[in-house]
C-alpha positions as CSV (number, residue, x, y, z in Angstrom):
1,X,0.0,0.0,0.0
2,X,1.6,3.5,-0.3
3,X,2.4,5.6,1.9
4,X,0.2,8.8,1.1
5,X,2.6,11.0,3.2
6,X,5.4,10.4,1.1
7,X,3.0,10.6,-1.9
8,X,3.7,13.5,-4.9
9,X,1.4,14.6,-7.0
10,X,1.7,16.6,-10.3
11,X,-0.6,18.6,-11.3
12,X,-0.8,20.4,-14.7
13,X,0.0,24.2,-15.1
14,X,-3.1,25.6,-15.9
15,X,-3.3,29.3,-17.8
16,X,-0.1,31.6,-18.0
17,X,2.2,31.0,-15.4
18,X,5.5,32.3,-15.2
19,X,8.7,29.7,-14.7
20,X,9.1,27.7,-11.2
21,X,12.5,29.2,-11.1
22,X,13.5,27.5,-7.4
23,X,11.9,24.5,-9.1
24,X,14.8,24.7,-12.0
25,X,17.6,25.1,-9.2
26,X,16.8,21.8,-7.9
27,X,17.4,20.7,-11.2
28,X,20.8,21.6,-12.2
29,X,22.3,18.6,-11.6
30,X,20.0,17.3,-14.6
31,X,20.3,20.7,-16.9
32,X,24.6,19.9,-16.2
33,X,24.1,16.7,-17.6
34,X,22.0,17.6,-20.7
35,X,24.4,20.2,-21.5
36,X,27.5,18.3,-21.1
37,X,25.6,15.1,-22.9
38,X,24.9,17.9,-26.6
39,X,28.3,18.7,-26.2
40,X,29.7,15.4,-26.1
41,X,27.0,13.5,-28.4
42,X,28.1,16.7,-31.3
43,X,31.8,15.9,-31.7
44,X,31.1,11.9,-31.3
45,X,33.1,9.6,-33.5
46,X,34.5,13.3,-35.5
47,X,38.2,13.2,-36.5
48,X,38.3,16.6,-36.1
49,X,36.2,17.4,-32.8
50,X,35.7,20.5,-31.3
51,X,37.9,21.6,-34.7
52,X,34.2,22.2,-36.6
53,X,33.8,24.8,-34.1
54,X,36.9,27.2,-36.0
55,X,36.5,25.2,-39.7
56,X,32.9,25.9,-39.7
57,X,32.9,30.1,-39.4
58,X,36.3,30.6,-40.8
59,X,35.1,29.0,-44.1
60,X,31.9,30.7,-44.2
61,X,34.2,34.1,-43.3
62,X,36.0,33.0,-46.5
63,X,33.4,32.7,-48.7
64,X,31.6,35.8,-47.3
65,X,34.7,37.4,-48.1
66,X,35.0,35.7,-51.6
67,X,31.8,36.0,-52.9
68,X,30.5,39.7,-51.3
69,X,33.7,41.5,-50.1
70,X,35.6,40.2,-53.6
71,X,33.2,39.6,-56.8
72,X,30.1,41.5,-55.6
73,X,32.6,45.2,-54.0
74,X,29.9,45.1,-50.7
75,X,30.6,47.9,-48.7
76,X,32.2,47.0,-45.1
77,X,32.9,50.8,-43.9
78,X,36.4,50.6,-44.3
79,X,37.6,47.7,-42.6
80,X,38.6,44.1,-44.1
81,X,36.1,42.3,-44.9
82,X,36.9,39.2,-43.5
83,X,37.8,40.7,-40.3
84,X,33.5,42.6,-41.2
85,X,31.8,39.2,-41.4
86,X,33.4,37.6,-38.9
87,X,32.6,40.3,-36.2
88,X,29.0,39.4,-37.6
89,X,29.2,35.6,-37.9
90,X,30.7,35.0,-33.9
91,X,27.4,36.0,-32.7
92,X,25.0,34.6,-35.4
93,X,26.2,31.0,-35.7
94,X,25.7,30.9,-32.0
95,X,22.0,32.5,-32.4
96,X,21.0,30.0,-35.2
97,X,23.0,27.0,-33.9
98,X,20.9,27.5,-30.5
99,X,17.6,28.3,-32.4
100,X,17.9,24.3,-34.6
101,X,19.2,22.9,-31.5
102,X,16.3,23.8,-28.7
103,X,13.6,23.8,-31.4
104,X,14.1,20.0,-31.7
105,X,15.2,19.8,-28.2
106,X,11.7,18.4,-26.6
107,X,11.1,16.3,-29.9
108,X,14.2,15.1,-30.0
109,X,13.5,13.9,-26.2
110,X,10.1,12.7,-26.2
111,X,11.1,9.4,-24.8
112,X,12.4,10.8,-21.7
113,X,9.4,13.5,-21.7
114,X,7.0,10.6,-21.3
115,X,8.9,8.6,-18.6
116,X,10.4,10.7,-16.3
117,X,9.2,14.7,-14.4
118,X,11.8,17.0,-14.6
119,X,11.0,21.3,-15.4
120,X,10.9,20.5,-19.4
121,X,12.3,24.0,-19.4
122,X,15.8,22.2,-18.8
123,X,15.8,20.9,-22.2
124,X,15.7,24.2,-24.5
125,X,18.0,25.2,-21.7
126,X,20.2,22.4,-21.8
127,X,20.6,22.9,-25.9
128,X,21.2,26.7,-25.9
129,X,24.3,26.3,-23.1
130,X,25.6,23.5,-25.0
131,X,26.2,25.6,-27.8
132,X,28.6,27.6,-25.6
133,X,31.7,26.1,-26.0
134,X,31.3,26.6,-29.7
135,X,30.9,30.7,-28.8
136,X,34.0,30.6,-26.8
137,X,36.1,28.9,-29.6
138,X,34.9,31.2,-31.6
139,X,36.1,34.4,-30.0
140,X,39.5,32.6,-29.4
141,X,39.5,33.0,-33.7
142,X,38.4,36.0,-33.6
143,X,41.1,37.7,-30.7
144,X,43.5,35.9,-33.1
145,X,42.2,38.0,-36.5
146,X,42.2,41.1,-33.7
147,X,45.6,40.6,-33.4
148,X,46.4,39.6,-37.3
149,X,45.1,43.1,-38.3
150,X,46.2,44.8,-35.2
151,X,43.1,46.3,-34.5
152,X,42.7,47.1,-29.9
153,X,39.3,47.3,-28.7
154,X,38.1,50.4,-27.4
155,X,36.3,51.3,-24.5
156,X,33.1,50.0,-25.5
157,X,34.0,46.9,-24.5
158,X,33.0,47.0,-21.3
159,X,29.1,46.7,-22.8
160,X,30.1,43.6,-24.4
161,X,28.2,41.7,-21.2
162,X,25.1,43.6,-21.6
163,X,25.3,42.6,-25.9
164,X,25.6,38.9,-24.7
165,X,22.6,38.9,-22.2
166,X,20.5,40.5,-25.2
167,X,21.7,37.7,-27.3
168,X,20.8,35.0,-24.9
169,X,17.5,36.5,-24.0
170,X,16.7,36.5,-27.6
171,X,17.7,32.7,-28.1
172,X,16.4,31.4,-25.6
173,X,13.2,33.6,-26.2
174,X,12.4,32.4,-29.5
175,X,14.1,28.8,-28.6
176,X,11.4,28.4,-26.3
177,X,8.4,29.4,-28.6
178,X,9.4,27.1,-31.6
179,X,10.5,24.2,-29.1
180,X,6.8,24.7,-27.6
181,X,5.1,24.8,-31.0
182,X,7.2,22.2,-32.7
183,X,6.2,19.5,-30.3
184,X,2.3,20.2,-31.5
185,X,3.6,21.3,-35.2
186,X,6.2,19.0,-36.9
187,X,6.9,21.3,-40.0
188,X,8.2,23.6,-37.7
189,X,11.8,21.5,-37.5
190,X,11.4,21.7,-42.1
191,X,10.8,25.2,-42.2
192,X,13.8,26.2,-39.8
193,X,16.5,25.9,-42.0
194,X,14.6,27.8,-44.7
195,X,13.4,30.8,-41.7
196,X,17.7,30.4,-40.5
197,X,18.5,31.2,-44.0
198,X,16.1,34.3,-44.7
199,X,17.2,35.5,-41.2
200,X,20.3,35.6,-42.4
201,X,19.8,38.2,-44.9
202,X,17.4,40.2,-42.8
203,X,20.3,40.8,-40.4
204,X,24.2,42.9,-40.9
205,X,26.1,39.7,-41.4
206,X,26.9,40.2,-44.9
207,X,26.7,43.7,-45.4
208,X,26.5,46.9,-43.8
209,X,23.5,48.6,-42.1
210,X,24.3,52.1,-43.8
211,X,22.6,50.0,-47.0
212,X,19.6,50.4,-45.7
213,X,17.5,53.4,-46.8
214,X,17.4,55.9,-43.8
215,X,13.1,55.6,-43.7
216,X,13.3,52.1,-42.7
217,X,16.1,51.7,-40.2
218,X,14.2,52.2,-37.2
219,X,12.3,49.3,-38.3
220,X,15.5,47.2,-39.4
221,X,16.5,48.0,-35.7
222,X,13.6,46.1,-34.2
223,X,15.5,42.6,-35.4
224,X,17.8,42.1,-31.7
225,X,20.6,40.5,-33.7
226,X,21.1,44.4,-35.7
227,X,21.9,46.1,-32.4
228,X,24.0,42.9,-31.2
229,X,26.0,42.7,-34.3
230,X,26.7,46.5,-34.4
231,X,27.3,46.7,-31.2
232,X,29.9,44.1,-31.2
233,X,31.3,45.7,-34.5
234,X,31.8,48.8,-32.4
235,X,33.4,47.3,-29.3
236,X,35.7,45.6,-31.1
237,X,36.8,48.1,-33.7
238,X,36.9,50.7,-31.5
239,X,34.3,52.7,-32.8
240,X,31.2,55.3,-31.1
241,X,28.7,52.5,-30.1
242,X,25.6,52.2,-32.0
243,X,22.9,53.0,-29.5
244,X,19.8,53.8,-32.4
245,X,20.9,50.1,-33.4
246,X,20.6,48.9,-29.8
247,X,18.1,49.4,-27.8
248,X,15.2,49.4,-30.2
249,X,16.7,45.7,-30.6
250,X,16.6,45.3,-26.5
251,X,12.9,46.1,-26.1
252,X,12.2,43.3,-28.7
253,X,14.7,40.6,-26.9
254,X,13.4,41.6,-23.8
255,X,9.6,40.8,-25.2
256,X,10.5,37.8,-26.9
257,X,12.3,36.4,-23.8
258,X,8.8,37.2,-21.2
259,X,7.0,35.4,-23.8
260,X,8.5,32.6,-24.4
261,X,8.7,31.9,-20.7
262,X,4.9,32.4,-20.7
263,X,4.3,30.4,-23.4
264,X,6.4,27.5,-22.8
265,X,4.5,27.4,-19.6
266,X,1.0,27.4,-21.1
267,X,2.2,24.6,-24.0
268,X,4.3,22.6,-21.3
269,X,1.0,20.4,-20.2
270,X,0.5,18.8,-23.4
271,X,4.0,17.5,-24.0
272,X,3.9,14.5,-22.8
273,X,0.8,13.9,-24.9
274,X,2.1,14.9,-28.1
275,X,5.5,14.4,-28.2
């Protein structure tokens, strides 16, 4: 017979709640795991290991620099192009890498979301820190370009925390909204690489923002990764830092993020029965 004082029951969220955050704590032996788990199950059985994490942007750098800073003359106000896209490229491979990898986060474990109770929160979690390592790889390159073209950060560089925590916010933010809907909506996983891709384009990686006609930049400045890349840009080059850019972009993170904690919330009691 059980013991009804050492009996737990789980109850479903019910409406908009915001995020058991003590309830998380207790579970960071589990999000550790997770996290440590992506990285290890990405560079299994790979020759060249955490290597992809430098091959992977320097070659896109490369072409970028190939195809747009050498055949198509785009304008990278007045610095080497390479030196341009890779500024831009450090922070947007980690934004889409953590965008595939928590959209198919609670698909990917539906198994475990049908045996076991743990804050399903973890697992979006789980796939945007994994991604980490790959970031701080990544700078290591580009410290080394820094020093190749003997540029010295300026002052600006002490914002570079407050450019990160928008970045996060706005992965984890829209990480949690398509991990949420592609649980229910299985064409979400198809369409991501396609939406990656057009994202791409909609954001400074490959050219400048002064292409943009003046009556639409405040707009343009509503996209969080435009103030993140600019910013960055800024820091690094030593360079007046692009506030117009930045803060429109903040608001947005900052809106995306209390949202997607609200909606993963709402969608989080019919995991288990769709996943």
């Amino acid at each position: 017979m059980l013991n009804k004082e050492n009996l737990t029951i789980i109850e479903p969220s019910k409406g908009w709640k915001v995020v058991d955050f003590d309830e998380l704590w207790r579970y960071k032996d589990l999000l550790y795991f997770l996290t440590v788990r992506g990285i290890k199950a990405r560079y299994a059985q790979s020759i060249l290991g955490v290597g992809w994490a430098i091959i992977q942007p320097l070659f896109t750098t490369l072409v970028f620099t190939v195809v747009f800073g050498g055949l198509a003359k785009v304008d990278s106000d007045g610095m080497p192009y390479i030196l341009f896209s890779y500024l831009a490229l450090w922070p947007w491979n980690y934004f889409s890498g953590t965008l595939s990898e928590s959209a198919n986060s609670l698909v990917a474990n539906a198994g475990l979301i049908t045996k076991v109770y743990f804050p399903r929160l973890i697992l979006p979690l789980a796939a945007i820190f994994s991604k980490l390592l790959d970031f701080i790889i990544s700078f290591v390159v580009l410290l080394i370009l820094l020093s190749y073209f003997k540029v010295v950060p300026g002052l600006g560089i002490i914002f570079l925390p407050l450019l990160l925590i928008q970045l996060l916010m706005t992965s984890l933010g829209i990480g949690m909204i398509l991990s949420a809907m592609a649980v229910q909506y299985r064409d979400v996983k198809y369409a991501l690489t396609f939406i990656i891709q057009l994202l791409l384009y909609g954001a400074p990686v490959v050219y400048s923002t002064t292409a943009v006609p003046a009556q639409y930049q405040f707009l343009y400045s509503l996209n969080p990764m435009v103030g993140v890349i600019e910013g960055i840009r800024a820091m690094f080059l030593n360079r007046p830092m692009p506030w117009d850019w930045i803060w429109p972009g903040s608001i947005v993170a900052i809106i995306f993020f209390v949202f997607g904690l609200f909606y993963f919330r709402k969608m989080e009691k019919v995991f288990a029965d769709v996943a």
